[in-house]
NUKOLRO-455169 format. One record per residue: x, y, z of N, C-alpha, C in turn; residue number from 1. Coordinates in steps of 0.001 Angstrom, whole numbers, padded with zeros to 6 digits, always signed. Example, Ala and Ser with C-alpha at 12.3 -4.5 7.8 and 13.67 -1.06 7.14 Angstrom:
# residues 2
(lumvo (+013190; -005690; +007800); (+012300; -004500; +007800); (+013200; -003300; +007800); 1)
(lumvo (+012850; -002250; +007080); (+013670; -001060; +007140); (+012900; +000030; +007870); 2)
//
This chain:
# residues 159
(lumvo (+022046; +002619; -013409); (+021108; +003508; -012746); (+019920; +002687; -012245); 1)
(lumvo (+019640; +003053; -011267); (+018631; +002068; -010400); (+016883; +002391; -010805); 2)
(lumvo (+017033; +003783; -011402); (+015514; +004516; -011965); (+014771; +003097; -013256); 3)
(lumvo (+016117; +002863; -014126); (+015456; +001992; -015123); (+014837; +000937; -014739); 4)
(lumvo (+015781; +000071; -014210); (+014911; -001225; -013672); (+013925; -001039; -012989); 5)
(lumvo (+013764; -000028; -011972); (+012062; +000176; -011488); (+010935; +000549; -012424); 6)
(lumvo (+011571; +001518; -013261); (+011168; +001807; -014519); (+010195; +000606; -015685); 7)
(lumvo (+011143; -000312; -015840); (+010960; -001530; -016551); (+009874; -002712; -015586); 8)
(lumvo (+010194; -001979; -014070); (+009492; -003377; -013051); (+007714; -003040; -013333); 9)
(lumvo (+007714; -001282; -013335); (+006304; -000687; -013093); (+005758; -001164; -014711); 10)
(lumvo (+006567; -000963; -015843); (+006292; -000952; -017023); (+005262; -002287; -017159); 11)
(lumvo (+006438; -003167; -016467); (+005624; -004680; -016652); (+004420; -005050; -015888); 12)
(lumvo (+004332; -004462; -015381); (+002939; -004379; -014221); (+001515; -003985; -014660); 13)
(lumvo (+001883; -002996; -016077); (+000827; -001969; -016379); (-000153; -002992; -016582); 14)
(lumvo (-000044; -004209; -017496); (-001200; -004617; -017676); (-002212; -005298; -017022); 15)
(lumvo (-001546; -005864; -015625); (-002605; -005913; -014360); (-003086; -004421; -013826); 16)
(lumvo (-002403; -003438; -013935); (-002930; -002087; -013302); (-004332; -001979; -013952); 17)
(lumvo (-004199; -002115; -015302); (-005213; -001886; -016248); (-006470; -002303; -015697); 18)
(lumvo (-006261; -003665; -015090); (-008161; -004316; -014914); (-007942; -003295; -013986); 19)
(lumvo (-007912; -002515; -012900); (-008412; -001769; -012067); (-008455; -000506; -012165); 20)
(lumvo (-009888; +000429; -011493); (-010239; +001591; -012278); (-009367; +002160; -012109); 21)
(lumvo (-008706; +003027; -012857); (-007326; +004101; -012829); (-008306; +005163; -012272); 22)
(lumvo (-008822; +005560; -013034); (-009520; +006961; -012425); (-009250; +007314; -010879); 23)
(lumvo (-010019; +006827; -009851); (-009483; +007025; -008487); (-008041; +006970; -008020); 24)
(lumvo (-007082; +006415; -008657); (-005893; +006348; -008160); (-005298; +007393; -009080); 25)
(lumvo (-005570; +007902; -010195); (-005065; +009241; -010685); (-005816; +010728; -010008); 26)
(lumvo (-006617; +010140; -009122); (-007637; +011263; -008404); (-006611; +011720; -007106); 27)
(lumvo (-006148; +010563; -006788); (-005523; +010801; -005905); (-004028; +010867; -005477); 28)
(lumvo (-003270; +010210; -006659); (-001900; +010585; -006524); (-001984; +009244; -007806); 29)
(lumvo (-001419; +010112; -008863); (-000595; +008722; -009686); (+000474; +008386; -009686); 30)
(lumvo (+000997; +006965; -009696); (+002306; +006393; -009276); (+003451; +007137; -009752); 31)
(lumvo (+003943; +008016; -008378); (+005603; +008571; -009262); (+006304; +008037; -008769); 32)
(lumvo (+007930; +007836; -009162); (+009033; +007378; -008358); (+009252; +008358; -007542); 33)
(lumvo (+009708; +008185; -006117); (+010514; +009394; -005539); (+011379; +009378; -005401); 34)
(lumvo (+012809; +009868; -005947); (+014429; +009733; -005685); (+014448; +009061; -004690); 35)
(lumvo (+015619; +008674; -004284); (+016011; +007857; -003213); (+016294; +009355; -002262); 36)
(lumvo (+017365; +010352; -002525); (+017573; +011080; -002024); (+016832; +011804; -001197); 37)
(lumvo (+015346; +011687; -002151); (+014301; +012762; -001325); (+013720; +011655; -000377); 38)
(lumvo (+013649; +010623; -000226); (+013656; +009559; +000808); (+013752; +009640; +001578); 39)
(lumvo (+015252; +009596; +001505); (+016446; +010008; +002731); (+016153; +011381; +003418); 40)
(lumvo (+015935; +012276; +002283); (+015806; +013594; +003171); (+014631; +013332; +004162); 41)
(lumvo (+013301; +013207; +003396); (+012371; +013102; +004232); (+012374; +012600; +005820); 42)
(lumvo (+012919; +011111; +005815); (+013079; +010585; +006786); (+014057; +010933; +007932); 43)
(lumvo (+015152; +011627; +007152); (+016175; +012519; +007956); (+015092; +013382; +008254); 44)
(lumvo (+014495; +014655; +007933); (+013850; +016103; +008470); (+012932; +015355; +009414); 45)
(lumvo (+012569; +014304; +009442); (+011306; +013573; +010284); (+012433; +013182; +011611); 46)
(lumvo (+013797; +013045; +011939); (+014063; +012176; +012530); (+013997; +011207; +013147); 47)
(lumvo (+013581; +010016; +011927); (+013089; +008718; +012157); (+014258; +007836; +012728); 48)
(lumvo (+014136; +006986; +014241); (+014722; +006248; +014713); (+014119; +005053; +014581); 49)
(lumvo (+014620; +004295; +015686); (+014285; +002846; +016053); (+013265; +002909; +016973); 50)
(lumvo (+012909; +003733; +017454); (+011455; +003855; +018176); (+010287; +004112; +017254); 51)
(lumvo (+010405; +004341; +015975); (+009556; +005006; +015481); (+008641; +004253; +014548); 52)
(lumvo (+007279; +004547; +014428); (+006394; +003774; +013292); (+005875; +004846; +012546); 53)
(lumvo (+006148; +004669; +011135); (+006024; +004954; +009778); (+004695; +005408; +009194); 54)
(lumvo (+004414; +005911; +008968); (+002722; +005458; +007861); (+002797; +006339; +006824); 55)
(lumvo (+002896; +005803; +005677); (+002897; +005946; +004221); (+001978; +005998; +003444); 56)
(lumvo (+001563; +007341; +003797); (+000313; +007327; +002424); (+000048; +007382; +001345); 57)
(lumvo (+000134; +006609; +000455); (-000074; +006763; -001025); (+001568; +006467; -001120); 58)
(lumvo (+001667; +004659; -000367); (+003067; +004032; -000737); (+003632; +003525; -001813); 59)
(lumvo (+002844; +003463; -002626); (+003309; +003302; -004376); (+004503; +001966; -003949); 60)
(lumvo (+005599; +002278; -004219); (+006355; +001062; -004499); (+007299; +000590; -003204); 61)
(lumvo (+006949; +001453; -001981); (+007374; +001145; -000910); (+008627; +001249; -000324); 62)
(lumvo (+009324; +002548; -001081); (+010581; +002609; -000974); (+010985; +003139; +000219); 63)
(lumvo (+009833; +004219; +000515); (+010004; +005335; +002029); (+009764; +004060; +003494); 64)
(lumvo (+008812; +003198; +003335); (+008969; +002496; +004446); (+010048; +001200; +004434); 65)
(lumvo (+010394; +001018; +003641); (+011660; +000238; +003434); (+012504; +000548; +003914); 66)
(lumvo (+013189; +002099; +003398); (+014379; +002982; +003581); (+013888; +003214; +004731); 67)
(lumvo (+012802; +003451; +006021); (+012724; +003785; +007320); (+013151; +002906; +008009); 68)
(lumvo (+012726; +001131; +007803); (+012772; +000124; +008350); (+014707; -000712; +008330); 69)
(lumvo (+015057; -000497; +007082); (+016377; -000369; +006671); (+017331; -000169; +007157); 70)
(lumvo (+016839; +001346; +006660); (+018226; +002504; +007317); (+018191; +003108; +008514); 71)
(lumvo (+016446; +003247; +009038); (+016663; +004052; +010444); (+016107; +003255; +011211); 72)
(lumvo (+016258; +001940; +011258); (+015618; +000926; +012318); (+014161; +001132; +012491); 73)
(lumvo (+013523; +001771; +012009); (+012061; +002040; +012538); (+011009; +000814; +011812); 74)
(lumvo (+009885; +000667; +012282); (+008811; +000174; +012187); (+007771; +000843; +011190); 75)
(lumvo (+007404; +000340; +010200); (+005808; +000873; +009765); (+005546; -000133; +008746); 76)
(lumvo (+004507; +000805; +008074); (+003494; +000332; +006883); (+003163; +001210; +006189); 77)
(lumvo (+002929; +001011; +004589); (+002045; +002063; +003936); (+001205; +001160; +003568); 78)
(lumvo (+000341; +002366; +002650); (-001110; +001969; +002142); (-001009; +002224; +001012); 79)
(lumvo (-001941; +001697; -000188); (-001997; +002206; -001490); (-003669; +001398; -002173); 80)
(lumvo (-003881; +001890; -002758); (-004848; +001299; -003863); (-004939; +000879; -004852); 81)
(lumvo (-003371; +000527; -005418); (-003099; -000111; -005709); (-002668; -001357; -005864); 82)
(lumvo (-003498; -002685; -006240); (-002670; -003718; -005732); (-001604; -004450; -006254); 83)
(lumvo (-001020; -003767; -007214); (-000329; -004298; -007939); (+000975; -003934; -007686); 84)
(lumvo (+001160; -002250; -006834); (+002310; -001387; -006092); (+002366; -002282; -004492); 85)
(lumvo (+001271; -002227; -004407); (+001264; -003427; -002865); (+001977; -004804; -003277); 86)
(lumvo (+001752; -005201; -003968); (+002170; -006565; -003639); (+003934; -006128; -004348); 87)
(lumvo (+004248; -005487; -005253); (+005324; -005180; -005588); (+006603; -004952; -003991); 88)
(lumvo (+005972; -003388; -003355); (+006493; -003205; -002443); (+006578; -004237; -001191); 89)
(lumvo (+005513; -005335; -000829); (+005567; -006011; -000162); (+006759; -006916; -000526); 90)
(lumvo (+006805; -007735; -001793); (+008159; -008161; -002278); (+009653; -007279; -002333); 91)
(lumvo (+009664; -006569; -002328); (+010479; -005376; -002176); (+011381; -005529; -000823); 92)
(lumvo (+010118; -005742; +000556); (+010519; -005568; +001834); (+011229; -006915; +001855); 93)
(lumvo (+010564; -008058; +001456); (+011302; -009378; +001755); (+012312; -008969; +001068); 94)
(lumvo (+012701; -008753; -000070); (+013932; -008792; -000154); (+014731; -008411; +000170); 95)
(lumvo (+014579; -007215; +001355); (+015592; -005868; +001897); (+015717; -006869; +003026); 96)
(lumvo (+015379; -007658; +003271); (+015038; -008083; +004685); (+014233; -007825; +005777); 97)
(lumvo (+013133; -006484; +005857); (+012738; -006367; +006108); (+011233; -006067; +006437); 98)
(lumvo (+010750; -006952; +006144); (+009257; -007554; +005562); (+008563; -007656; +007165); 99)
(lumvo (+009403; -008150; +008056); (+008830; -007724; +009679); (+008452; -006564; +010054); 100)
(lumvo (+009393; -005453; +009450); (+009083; -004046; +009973); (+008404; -003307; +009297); 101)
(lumvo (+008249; -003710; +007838); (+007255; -002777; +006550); (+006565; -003823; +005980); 102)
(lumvo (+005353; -003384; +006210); (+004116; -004000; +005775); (+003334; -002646; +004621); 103)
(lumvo (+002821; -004040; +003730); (+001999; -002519; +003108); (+000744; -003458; +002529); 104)
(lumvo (-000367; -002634; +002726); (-001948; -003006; +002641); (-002014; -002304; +001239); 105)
(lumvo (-003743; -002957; +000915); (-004245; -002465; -000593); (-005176; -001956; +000560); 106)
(lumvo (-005231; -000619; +000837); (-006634; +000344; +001451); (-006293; +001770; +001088); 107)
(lumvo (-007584; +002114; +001786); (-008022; +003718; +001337); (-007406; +004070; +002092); 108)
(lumvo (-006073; +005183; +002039); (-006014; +005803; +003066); (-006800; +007012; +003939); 109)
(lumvo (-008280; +007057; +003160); (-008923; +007803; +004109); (-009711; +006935; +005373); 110)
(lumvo (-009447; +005542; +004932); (-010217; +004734; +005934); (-009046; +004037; +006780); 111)
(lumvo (-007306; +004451; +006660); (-006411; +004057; +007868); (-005835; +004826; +008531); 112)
(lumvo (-006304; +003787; +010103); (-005978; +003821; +011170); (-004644; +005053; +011494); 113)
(lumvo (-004405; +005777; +011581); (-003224; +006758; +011499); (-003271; +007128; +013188); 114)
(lumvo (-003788; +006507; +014349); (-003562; +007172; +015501); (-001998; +006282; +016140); 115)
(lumvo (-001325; +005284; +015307); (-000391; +005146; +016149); (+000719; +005234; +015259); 116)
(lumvo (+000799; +005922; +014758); (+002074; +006373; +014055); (+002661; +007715; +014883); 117)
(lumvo (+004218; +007813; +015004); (+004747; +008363; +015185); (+005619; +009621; +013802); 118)
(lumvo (+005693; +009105; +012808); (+005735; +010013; +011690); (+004814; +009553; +010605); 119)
(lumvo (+004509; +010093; +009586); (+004007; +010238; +008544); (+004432; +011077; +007688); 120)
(lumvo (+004598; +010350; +006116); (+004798; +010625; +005146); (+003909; +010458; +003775); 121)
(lumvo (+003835; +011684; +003127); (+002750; +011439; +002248); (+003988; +012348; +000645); 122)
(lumvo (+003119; +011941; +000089); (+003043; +012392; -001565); (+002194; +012130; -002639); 123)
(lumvo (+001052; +013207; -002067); (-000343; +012810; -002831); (-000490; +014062; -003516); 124)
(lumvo (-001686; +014226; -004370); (-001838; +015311; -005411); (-002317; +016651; -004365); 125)
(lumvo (-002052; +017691; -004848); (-002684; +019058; -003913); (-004046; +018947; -003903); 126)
(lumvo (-004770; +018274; -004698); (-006146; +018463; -004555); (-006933; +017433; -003602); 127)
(lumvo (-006660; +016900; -003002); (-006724; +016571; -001629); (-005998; +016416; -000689); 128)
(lumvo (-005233; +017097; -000816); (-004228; +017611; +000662); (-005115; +017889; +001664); 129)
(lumvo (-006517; +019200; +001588); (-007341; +019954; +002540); (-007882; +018341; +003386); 130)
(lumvo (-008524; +017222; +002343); (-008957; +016329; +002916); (-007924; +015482; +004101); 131)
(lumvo (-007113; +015402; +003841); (-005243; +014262; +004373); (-005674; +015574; +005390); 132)
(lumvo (-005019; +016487; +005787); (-005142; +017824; +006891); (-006077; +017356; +007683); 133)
(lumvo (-007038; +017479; +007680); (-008246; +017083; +007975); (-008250; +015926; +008920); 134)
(lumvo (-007726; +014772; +008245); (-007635; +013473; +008716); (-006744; +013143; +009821); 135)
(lumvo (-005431; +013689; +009504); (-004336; +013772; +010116); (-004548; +014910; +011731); 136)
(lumvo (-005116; +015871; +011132); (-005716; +016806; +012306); (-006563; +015745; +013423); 137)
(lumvo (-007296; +015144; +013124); (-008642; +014353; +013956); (-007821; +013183; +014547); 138)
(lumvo (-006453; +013076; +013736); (-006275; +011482; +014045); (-004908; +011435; +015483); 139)
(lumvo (-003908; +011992; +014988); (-002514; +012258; +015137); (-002655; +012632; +016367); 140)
(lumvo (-001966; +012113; +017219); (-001460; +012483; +018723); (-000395; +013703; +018608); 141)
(lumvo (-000690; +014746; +019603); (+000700; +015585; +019359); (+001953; +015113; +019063); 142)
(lumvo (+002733; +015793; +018815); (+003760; +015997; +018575); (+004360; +014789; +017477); 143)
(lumvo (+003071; +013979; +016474); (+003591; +013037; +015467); (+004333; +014064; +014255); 144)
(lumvo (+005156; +013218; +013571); (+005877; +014598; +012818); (+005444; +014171; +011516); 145)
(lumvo (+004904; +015289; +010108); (+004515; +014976; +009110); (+005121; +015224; +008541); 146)
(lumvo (+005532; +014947; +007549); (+006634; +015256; +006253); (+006035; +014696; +004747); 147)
(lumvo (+005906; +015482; +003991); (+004999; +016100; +002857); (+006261; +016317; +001867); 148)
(lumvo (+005819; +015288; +000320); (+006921; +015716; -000494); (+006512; +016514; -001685); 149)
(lumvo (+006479; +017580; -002396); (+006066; +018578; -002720); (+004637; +019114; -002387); 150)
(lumvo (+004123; +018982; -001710); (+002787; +019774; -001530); (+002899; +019953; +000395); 151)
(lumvo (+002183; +020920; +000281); (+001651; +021190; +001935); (+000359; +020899; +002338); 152)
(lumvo (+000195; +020769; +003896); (-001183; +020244; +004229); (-001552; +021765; +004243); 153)
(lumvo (-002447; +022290; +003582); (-003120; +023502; +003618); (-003419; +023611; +004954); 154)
(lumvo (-003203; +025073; +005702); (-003425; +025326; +006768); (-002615; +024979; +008028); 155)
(lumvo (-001409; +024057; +007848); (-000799; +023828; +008948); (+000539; +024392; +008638); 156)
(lumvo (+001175; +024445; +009553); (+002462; +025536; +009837); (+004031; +024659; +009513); 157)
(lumvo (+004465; +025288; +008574); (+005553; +024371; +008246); (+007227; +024828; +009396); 158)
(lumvo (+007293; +023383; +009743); (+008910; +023695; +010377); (+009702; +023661; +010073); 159)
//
């Protein structure tokens, strides 16, 4: 099963997580795995191609822009505040081979750039969803497609 060894990868990590304040990164989404499946779905309901760039908010271990860059030829990056999930997922991409097409930064995602993405994917806590809405509202060119894994952007219309 592929859950353990990530399991065991994050385990070993904890004690660099530690020097950095947890508080804000449990404020804002604490590190979950997301199935592979719900991955896949996501990026399927988004219909992510080879034209497409990614942005991953609250990319934890970098599996969704991997699996975009991977499996559906597309382009992106996530973000995290974590740097210890960043540099993980960045190793991650080299090893998929695709470290050209998924990049992932240690930033705030309230302070990235989100006007040239073509989809977006998030899985952050409900209690700042209203804020992400917000952001995504001001930022996003029509017709970018969002895809949200258990929570909704309060106020916008689900398809």
């Amino acid at each position: 099963m592929r859950l353990v060894p990530m399991l065991l990868a994050v385990l070993a990590l904890l004690p660099a997580a530690a020097a950095q304040t947890p508080s804000e990164a449990d404020r804002v989404a604490p590190f979950a795995v997301t199935p592979e499946s719900v991955v896949t779905a996501m990026l399927e309901v988004a219909r992510v191609g080879p034209g497409d760039t990614v942005v991953d908010l609250g990319s934890g271990d970098g599996r969704l822009v991997i699996a975009a860059a991977k499996e559906f030829g597309a382009r992106g990056f996530g973000v995290d505040i974590d740097p210890v999930l960043v540099a993980y997922a960045t190793r991650k991409a080299e090893e998929a081979g695709v470290s050209e097409r998924a990049r992932f930064y240690l930033r705030d995602l309230f302070k990235t750039d989100v006007t040239g993405a073509s989809v977006v994917t998030i899985y952050l806590l409900p209690t700042i969803m209203d804020r992400v809405a917000a952001k995504l509202a001001a930022e996003l060119a029509p017709g970018t497609r969002v895809v949200t894994h258990d929570y909704i952007l309060p106020g916008w219309r689900v398809d």
